[in-house]
C-alpha positions as CSV (number, residue, x, y, z in Angstrom):
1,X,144.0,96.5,-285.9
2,X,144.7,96.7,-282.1
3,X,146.8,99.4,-280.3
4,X,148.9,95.9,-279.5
5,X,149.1,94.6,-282.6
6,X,152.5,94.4,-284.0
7,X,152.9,95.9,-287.8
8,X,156.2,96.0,-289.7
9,X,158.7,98.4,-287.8
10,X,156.4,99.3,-284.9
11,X,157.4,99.9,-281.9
12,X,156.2,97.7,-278.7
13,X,154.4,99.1,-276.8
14,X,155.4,99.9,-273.2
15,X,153.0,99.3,-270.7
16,X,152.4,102.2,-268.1
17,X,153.0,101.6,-264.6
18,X,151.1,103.6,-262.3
19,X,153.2,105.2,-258.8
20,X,152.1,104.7,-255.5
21,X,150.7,108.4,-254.4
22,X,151.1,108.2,-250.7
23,X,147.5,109.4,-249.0
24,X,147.0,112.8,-246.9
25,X,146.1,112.3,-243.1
26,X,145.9,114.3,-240.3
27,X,147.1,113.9,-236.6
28,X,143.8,114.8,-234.7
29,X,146.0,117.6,-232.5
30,X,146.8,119.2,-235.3
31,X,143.4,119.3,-237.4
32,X,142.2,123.0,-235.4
33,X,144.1,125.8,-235.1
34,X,142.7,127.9,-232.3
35,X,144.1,131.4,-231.2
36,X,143.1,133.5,-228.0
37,X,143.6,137.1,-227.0
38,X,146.5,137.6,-224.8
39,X,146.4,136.7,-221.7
40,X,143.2,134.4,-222.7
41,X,144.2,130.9,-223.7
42,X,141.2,128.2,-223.4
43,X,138.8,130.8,-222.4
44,X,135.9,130.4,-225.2
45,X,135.4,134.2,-224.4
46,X,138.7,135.4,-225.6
47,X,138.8,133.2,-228.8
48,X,139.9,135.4,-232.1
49,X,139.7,132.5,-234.8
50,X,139.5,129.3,-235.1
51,X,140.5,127.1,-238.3
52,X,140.0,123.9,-239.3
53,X,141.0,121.9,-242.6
54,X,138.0,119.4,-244.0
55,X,138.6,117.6,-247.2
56,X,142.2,116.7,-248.6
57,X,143.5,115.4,-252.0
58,X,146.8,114.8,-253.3
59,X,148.2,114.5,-257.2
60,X,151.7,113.2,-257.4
61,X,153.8,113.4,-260.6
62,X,157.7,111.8,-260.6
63,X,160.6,111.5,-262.9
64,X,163.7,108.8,-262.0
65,X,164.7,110.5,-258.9
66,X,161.8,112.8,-257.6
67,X,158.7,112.4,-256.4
68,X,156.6,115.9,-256.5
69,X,153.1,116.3,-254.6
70,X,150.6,118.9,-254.6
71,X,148.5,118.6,-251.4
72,X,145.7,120.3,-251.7
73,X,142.8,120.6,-248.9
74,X,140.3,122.9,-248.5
75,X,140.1,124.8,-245.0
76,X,137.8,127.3,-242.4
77,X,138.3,129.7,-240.6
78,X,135.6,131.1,-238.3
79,X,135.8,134.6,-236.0
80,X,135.2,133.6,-232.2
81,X,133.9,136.4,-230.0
82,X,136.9,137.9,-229.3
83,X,138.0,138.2,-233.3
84,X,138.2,141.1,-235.7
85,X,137.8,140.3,-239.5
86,X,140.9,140.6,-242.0
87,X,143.9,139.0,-242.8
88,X,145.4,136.1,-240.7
89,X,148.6,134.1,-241.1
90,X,148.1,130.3,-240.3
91,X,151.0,128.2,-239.5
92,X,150.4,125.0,-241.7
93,X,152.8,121.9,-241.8
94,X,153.0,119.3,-244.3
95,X,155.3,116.5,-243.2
96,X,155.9,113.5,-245.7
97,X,156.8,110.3,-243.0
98,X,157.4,106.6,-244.1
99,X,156.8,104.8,-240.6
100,X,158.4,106.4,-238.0
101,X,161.1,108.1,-240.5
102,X,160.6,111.7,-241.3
103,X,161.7,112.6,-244.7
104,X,160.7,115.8,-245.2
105,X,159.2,118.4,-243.1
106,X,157.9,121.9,-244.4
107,X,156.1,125.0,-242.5
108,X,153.6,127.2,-244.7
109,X,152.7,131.0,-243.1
110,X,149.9,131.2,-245.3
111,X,147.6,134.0,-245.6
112,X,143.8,134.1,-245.6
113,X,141.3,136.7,-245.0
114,X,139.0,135.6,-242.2
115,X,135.5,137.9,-243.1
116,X,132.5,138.6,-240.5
117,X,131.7,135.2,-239.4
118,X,134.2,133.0,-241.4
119,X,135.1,131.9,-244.6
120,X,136.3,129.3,-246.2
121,X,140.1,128.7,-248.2
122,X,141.9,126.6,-250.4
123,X,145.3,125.3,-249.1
124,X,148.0,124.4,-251.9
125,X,151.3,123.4,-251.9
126,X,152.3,122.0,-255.2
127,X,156.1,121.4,-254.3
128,X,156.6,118.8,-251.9
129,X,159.4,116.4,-252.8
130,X,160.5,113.1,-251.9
131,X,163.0,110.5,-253.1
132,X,161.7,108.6,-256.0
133,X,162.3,104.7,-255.9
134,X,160.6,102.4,-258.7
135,X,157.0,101.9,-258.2
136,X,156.7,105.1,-256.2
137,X,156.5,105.6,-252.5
138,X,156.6,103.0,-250.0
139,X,153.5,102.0,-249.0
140,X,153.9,103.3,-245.5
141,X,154.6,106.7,-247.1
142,X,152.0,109.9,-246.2
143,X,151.9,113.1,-246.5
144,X,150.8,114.3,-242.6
145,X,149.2,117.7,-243.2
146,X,148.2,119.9,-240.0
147,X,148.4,123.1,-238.3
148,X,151.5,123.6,-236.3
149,X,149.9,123.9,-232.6
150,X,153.7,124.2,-231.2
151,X,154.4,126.2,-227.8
152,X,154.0,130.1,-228.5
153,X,157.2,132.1,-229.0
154,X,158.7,132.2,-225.0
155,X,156.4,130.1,-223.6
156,X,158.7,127.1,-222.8
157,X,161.2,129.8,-221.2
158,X,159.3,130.2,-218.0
159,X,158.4,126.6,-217.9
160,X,162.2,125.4,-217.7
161,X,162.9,127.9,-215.1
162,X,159.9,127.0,-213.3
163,X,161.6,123.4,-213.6
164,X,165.0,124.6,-212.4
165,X,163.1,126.3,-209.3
166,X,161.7,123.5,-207.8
């Protein structure tokens, strides 16, 4: 007899409908996260670390309401002349966008040890939520995943007064 088959009192069977599980991508200014010694910014010299992400995955579970995803991609970091090994703290984003829309938005400090030359790391972040609707995510839904390359704390202080100058 088949799974389908119907016997007296059995229950139908209900088919399973699989989500949408929106993809992982990465802006290309925010796949490296470089950082310099003071006072050295975009000299190769003065380069402490430099970390990259390479593959990504994502695994996406979801009740009525919620959609959960745990992005997961695995990462480098590599010691640049100027660079001591031990722990660093890298400023990771994870942004889930549906077009244009944002609809959520998460920064990670997440903590690696960089060794003598580099080392590789596992990124995880098994809590991102989103607004379930039936079928799963829109199709224009992704996860944007990056390293937040922002303006250093103060640095856009000088530049407005250097705007209000002149």
């Amino acid at each position: 007899m088949s799974a389908n088959a119907s016997s007296a009192g059995a229950q139908p069977v209900t088919p399973v409908v699989q989500a949408y599980c929106p993809q992982v991508v990465m802006l290309e200014q925010d796949a490296v996260y470089r950082v310099y010694a003071k006072g050295g910014q975009d000299d190769p010299t003065k380069l402490l670390y430099q970390a990259s992400f390479g593959d990504m995955t994502r695994q996406c579970t979801a009740n009525e309401t919620t959609m959960t995803i745990n992005v997961v991609a695995q990462g480098r970091i590599v010691q640049g002349p100027a660079g001591t090994p031990g722990p660093v703290t890298l400023p990771v984003t994870v942004d889930v966008v549906d077009g244009d829309n944002v609809i959520t938005s998460r920064k990670v400090a997440f903590p690696v040890t960089m060794e003598a030359g580099g080392s590789q790391f596992m990124f995880s972040n098994a809590d991102v939520q989103i607004p379930n609707a039936a079928g799963g995510a829109s199709r224009f839904t992704r996860v944007r995943l990056g390293f937040d390359n922002g303006p250093a704390k103060g640095s856009a202080k000088p530049a407005a007064k250097k705007l209000k100058r002149g």
